[in-house]
N, CA, C and O atoms as a GROMACS GRO file, in nm:
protein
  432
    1UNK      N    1   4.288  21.708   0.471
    1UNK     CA    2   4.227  21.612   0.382
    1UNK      C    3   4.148  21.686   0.276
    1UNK      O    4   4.045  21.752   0.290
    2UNK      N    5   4.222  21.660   0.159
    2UNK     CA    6   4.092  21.701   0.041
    2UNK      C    7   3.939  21.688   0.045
    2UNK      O    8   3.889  21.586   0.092
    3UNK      N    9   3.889  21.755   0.014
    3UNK     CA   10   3.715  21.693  -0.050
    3UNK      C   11   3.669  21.627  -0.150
    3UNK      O   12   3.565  21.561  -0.159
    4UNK      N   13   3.754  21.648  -0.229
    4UNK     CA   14   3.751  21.589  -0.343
    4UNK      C   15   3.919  21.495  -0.383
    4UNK      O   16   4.022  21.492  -0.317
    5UNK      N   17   3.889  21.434  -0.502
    5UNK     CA   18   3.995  21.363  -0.520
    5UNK      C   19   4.117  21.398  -0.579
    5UNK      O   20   4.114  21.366  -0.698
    6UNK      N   21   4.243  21.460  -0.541
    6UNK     CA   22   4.318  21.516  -0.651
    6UNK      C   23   4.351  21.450  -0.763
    6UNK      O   24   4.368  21.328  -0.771
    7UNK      N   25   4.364  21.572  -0.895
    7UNK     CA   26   4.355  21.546  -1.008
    7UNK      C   27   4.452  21.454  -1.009
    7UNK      O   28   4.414  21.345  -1.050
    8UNK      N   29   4.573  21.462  -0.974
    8UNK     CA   30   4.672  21.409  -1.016
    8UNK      C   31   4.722  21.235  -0.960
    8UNK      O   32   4.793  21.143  -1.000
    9UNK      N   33   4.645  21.261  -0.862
    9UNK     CA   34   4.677  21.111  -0.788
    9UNK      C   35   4.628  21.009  -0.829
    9UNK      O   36   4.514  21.000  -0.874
   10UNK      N   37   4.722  20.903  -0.817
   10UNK     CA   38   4.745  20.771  -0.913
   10UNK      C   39   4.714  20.642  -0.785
   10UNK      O   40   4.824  20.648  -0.729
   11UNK      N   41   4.666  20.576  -0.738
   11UNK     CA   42   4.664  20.473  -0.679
   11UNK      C   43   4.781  20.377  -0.689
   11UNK      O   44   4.823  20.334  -0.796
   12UNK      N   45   4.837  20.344  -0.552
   12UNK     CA   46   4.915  20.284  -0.604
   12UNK      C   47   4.852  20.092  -0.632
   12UNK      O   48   4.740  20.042  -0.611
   13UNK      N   49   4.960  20.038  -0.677
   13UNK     CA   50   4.926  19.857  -0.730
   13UNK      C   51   4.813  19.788  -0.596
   13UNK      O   52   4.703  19.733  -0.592
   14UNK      N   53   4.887  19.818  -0.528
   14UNK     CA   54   4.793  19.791  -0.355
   14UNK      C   55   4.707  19.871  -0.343
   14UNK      O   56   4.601  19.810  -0.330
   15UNK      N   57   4.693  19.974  -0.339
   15UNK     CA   58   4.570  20.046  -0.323
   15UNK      C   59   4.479  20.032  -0.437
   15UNK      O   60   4.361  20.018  -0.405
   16UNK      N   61   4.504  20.033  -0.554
   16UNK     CA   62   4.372  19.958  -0.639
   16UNK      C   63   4.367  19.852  -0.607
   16UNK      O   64   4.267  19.799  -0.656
   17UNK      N   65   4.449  19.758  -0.523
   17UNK     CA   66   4.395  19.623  -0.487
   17UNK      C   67   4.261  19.624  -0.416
   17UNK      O   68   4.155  19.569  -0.447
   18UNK      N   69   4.308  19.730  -0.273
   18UNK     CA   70   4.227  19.729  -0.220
   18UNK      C   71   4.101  19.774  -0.232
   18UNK      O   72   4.005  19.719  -0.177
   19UNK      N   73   4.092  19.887  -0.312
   19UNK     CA   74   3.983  19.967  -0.367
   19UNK      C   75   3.879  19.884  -0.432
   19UNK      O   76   3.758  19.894  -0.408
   20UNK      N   77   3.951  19.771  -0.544
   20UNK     CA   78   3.881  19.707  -0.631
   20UNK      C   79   3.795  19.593  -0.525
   20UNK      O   80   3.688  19.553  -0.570
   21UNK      N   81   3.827  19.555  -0.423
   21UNK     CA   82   3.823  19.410  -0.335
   21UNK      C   83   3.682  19.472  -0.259
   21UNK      O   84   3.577  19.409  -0.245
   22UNK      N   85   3.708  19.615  -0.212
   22UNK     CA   86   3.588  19.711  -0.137
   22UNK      C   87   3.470  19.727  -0.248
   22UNK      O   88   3.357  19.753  -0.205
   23UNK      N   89   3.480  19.719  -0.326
   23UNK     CA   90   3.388  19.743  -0.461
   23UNK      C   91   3.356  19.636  -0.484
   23UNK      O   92   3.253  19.635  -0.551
   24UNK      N   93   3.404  19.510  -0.454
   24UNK     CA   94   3.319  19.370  -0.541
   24UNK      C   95   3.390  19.332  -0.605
   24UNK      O   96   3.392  19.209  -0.614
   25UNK      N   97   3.496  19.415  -0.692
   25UNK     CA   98   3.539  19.376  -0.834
   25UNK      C   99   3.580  19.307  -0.842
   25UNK      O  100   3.627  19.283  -0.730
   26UNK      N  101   3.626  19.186  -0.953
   26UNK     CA  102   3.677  19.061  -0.980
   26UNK      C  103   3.727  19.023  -1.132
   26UNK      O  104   3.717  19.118  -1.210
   27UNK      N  105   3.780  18.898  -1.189
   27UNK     CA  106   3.810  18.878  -1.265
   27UNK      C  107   3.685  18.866  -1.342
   27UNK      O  108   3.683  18.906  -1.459
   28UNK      N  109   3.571  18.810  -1.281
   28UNK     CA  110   3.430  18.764  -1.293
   28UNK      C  111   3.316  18.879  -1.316
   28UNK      O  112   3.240  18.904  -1.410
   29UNK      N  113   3.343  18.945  -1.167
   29UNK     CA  114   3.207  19.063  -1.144
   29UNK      C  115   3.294  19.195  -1.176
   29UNK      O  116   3.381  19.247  -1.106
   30UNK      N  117   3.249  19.229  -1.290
   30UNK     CA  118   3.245  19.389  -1.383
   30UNK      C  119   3.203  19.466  -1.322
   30UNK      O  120   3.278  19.564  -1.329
   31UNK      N  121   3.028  19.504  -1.192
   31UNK     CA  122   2.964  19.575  -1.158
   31UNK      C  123   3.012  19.577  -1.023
   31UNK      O  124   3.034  19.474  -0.960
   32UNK      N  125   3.036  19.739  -0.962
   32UNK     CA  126   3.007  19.717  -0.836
   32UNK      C  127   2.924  19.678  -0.761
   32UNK      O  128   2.819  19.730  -0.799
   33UNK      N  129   2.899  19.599  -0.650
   33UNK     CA  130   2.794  19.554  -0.550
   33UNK      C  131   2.786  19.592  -0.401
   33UNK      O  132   2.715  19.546  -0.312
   34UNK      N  133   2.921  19.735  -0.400
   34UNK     CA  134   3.003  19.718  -0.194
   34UNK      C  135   3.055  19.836  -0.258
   34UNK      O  136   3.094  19.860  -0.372
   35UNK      N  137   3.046  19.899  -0.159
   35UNK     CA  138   3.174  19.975  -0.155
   35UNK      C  139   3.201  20.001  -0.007
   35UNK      O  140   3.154  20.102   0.044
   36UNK      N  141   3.255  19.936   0.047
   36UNK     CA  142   3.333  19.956   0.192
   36UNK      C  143   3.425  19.804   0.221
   36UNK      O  144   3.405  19.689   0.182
   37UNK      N  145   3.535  19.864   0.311
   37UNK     CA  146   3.660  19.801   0.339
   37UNK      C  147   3.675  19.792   0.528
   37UNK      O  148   3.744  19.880   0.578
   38UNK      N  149   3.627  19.714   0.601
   38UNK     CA  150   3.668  19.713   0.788
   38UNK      C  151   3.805  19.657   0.819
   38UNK      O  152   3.846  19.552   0.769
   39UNK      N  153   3.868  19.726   0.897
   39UNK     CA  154   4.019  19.680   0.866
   39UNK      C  155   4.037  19.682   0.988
   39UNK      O  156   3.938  19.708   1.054
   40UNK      N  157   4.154  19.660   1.054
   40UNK     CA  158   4.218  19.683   1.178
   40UNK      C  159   4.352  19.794   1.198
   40UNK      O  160   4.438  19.803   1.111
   41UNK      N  161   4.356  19.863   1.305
   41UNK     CA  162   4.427  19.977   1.280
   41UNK      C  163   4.586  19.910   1.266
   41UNK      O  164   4.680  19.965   1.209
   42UNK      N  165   4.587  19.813   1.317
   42UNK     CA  166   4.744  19.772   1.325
   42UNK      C  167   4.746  19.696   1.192
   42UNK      O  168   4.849  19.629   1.201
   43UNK      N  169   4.712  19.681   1.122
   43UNK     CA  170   4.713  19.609   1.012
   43UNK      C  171   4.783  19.722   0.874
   43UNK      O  172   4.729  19.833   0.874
   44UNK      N  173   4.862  19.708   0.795
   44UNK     CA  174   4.982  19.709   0.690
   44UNK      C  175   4.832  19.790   0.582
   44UNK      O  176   4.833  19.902   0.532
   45UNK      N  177   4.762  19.728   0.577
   45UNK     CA  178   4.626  19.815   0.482
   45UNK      C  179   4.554  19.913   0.507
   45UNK      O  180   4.488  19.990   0.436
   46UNK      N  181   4.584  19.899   0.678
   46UNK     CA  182   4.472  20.023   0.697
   46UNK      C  183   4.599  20.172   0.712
   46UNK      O  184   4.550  20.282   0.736
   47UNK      N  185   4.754  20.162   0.698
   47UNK     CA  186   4.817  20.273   0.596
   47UNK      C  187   4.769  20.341   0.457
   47UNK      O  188   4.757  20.458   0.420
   48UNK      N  189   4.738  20.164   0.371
   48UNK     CA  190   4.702  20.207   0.230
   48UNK      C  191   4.558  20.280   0.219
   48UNK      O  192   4.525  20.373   0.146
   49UNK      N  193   4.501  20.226   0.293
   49UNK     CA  194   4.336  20.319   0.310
   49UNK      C  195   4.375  20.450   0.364
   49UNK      O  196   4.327  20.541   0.297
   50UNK      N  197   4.460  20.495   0.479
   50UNK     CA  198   4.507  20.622   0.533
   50UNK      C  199   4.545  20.725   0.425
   50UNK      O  200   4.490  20.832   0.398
   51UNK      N  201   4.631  20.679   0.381
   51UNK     CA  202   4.660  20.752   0.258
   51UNK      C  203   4.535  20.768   0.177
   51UNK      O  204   4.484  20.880   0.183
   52UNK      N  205   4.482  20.689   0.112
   52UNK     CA  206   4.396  20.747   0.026
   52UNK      C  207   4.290  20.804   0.074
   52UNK      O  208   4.211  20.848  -0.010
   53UNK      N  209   4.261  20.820   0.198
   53UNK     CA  210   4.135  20.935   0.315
   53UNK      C  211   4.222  21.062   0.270
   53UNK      O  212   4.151  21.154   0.230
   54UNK      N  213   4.394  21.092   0.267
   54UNK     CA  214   4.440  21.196   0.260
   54UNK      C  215   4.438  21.246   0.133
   54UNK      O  216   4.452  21.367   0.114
   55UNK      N  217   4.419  21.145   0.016
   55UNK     CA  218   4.429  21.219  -0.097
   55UNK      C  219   4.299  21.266  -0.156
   55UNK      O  220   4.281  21.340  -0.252
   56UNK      N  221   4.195  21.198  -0.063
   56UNK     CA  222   4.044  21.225  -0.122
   56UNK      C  223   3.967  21.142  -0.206
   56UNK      O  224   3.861  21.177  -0.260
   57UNK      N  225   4.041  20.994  -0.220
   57UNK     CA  226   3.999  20.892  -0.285
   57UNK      C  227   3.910  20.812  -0.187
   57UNK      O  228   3.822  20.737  -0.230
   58UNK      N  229   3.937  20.831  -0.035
   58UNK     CA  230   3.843  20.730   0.061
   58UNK      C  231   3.801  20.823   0.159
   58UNK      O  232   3.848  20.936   0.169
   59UNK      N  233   3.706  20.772   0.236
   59UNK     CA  234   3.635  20.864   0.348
   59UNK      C  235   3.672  20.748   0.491
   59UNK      O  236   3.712  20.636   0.460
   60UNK      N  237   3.660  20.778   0.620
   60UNK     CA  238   3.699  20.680   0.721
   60UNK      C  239   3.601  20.743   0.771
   60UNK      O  240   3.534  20.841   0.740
   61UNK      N  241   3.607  20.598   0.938
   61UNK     CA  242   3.471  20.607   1.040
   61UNK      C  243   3.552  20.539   1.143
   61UNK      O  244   3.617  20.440   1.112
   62UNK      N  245   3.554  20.588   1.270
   62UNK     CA  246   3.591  20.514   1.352
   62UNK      C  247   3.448  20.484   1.435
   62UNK      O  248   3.443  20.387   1.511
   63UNK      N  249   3.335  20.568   1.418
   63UNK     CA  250   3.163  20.561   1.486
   63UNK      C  251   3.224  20.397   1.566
   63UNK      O  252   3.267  20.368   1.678
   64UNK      N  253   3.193  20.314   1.424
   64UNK     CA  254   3.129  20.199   1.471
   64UNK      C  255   3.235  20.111   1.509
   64UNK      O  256   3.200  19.996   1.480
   65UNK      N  257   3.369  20.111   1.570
   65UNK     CA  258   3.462  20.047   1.607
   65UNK      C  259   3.417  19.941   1.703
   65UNK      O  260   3.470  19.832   1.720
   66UNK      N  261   3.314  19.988   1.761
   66UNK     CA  262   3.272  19.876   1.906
   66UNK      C  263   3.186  19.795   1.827
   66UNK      O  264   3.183  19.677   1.863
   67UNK      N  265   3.091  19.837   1.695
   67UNK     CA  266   3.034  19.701   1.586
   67UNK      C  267   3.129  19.585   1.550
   67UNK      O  268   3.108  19.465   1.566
   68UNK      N  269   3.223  19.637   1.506
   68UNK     CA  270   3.310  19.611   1.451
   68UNK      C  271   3.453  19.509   1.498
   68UNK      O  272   3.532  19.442   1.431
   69UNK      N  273   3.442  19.531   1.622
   69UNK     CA  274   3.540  19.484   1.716
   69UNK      C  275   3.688  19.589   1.679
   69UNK      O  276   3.801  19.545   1.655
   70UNK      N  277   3.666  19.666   1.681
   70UNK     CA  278   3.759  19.789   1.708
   70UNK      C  279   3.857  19.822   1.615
   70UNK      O  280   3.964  19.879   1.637
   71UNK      N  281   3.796  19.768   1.468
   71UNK     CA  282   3.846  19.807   1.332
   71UNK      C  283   3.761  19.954   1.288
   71UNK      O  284   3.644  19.984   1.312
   72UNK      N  285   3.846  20.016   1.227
   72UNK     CA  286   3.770  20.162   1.120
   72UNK      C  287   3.680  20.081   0.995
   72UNK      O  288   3.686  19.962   0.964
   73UNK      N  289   3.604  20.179   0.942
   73UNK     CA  290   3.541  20.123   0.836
   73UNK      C  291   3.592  20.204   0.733
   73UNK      O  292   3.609  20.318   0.777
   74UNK      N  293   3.632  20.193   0.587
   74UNK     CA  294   3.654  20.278   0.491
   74UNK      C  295   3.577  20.248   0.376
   74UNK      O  296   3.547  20.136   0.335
   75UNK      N  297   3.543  20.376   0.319
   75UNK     CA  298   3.503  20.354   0.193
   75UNK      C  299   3.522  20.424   0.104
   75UNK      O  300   3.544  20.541   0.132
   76UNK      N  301   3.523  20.385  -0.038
   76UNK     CA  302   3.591  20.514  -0.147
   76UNK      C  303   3.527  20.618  -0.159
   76UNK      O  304   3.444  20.633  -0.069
   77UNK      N  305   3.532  20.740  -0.272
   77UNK     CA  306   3.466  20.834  -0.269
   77UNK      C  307   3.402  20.833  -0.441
   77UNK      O  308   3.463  20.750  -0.508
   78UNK      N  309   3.342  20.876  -0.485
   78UNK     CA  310   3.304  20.824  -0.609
   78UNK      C  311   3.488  20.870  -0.714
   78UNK      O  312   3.534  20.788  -0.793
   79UNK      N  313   3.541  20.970  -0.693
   79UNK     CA  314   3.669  20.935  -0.742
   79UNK      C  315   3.758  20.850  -0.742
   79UNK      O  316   3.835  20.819  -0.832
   80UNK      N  317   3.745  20.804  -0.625
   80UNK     CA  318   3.831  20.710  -0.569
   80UNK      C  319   3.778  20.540  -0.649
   80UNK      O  320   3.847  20.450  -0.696
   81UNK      N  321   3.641  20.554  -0.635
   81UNK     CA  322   3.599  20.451  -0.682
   81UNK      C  323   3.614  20.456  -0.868
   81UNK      O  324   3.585  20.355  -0.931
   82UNK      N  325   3.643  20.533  -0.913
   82UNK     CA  326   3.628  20.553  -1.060
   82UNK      C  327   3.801  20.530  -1.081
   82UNK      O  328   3.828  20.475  -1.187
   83UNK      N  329   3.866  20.550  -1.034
   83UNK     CA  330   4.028  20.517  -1.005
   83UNK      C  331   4.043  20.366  -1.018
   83UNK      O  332   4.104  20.318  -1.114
   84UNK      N  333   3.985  20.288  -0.916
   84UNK     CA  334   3.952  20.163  -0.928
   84UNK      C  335   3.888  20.077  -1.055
   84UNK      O  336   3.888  19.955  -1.068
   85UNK      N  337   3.839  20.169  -1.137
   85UNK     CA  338   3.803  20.083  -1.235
   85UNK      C  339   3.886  20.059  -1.390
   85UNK      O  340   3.960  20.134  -1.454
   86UNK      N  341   3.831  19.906  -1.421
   86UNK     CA  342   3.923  19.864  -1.524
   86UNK      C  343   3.836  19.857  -1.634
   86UNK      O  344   3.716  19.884  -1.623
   87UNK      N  345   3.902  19.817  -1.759
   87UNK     CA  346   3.836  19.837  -1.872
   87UNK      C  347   3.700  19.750  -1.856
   87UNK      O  348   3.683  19.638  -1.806
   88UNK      N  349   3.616  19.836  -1.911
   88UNK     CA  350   3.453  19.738  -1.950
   88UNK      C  351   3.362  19.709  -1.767
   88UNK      O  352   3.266  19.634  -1.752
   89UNK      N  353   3.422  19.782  -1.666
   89UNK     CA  354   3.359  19.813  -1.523
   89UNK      C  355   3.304  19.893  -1.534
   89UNK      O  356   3.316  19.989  -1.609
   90UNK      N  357   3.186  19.852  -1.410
   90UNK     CA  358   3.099  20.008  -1.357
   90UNK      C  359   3.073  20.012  -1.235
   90UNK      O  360   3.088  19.913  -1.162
   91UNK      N  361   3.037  20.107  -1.200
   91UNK     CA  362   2.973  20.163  -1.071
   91UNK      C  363   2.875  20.088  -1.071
   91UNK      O  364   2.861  20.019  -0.970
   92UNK      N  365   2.788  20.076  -1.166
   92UNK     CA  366   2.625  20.024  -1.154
   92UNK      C  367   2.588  20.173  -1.041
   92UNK      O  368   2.628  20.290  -1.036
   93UNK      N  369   2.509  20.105  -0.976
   93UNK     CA  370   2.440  20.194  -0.894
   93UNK      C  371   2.446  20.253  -0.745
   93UNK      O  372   2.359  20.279  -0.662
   94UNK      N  373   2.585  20.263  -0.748
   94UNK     CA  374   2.622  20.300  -0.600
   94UNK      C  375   2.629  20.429  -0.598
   94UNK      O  376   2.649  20.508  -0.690
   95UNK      N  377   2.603  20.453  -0.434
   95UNK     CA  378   2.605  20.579  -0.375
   95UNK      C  379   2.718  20.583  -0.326
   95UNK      O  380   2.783  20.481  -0.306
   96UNK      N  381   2.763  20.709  -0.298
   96UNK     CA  382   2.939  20.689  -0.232
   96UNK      C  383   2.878  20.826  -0.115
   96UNK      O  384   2.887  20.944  -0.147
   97UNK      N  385   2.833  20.792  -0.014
   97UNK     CA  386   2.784  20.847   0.123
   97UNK      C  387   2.923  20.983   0.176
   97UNK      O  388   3.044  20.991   0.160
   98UNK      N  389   2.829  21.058   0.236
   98UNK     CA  390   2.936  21.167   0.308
   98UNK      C  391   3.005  21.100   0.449
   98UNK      O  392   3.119  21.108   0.493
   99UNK      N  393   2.891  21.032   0.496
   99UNK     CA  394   2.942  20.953   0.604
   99UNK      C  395   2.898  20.790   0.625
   99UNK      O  396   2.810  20.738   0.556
  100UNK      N  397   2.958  20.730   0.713
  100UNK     CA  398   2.948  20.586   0.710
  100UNK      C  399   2.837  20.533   0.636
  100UNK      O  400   2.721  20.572   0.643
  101UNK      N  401   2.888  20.431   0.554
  101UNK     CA  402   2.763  20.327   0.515
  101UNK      C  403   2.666  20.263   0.610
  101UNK      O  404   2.732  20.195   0.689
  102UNK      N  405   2.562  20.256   0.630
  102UNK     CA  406   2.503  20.169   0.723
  102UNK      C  407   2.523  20.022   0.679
  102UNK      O  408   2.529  19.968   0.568
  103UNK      N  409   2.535  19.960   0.849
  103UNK     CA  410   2.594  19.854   0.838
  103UNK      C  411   2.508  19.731   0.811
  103UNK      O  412   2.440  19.716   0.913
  104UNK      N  413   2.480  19.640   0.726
  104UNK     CA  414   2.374  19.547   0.643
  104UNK      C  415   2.296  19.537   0.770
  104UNK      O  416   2.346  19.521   0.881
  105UNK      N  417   2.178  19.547   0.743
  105UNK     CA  418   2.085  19.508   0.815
  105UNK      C  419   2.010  19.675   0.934
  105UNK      O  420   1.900  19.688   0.988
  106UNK      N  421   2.091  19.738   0.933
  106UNK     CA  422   2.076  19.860   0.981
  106UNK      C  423   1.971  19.952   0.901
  106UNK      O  424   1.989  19.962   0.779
  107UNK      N  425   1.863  20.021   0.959
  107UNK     CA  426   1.801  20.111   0.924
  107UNK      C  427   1.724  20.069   0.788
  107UNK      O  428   1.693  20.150   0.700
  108UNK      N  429   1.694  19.908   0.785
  108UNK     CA  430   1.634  19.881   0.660
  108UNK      C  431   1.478  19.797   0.710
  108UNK      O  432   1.398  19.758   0.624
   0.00000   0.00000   0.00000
């Protein structure tokens, strides 16, 4: 797995789906507000998130699977998240963590 995001990699139509959906983004909301995606391992998306952990666009967690009811958590990486964006979007003010996001309400 990369550390960073390779130069060359393109997201595919589904994977900026998903990227954009983990971020907030919308037809509506321009700013990110999220950046994380809980999926289930048997589930057709949590491939498209796999892949992009391998290209260096997302980071994974299996920690909190028993929070979770025994889904991974994913989240982009600030490349990954800048991939995701469309004309006139931002980050706003997110952090893109080395490891898991804490989960709302955790450690606050």
């Amino acid at each position: 797995m990369s550390e960073t995001c390779e130069t060359r990699y393109v997201m595919t139509p589904k994977q900026r789906e998903l990227a954009r959906h983990a971020l907030g983004l919308s037809a509506r909301e321009k700013r990110a507000y999220r950046n994380s995606y809980v999926v289930d391992p048997a589930c057709e998306d949590h491939d498209e998130w796999t892949a992009m952990v391998e290209h260096g666009a997302a980071r994974v967690t299996t920690i909190r699977r028993n929070i979770y009811g025994g889904m991974d958590v994913f989240w982009l990486t600030h490349e990954g998240a800048t991939l995701a964006l469309g004309p006139r979007e931002t980050l706003g003010d997110l952090r893109f963590p080395e490891h898991a996001p804490a989960k709302r309400g955790e450690g606050e």
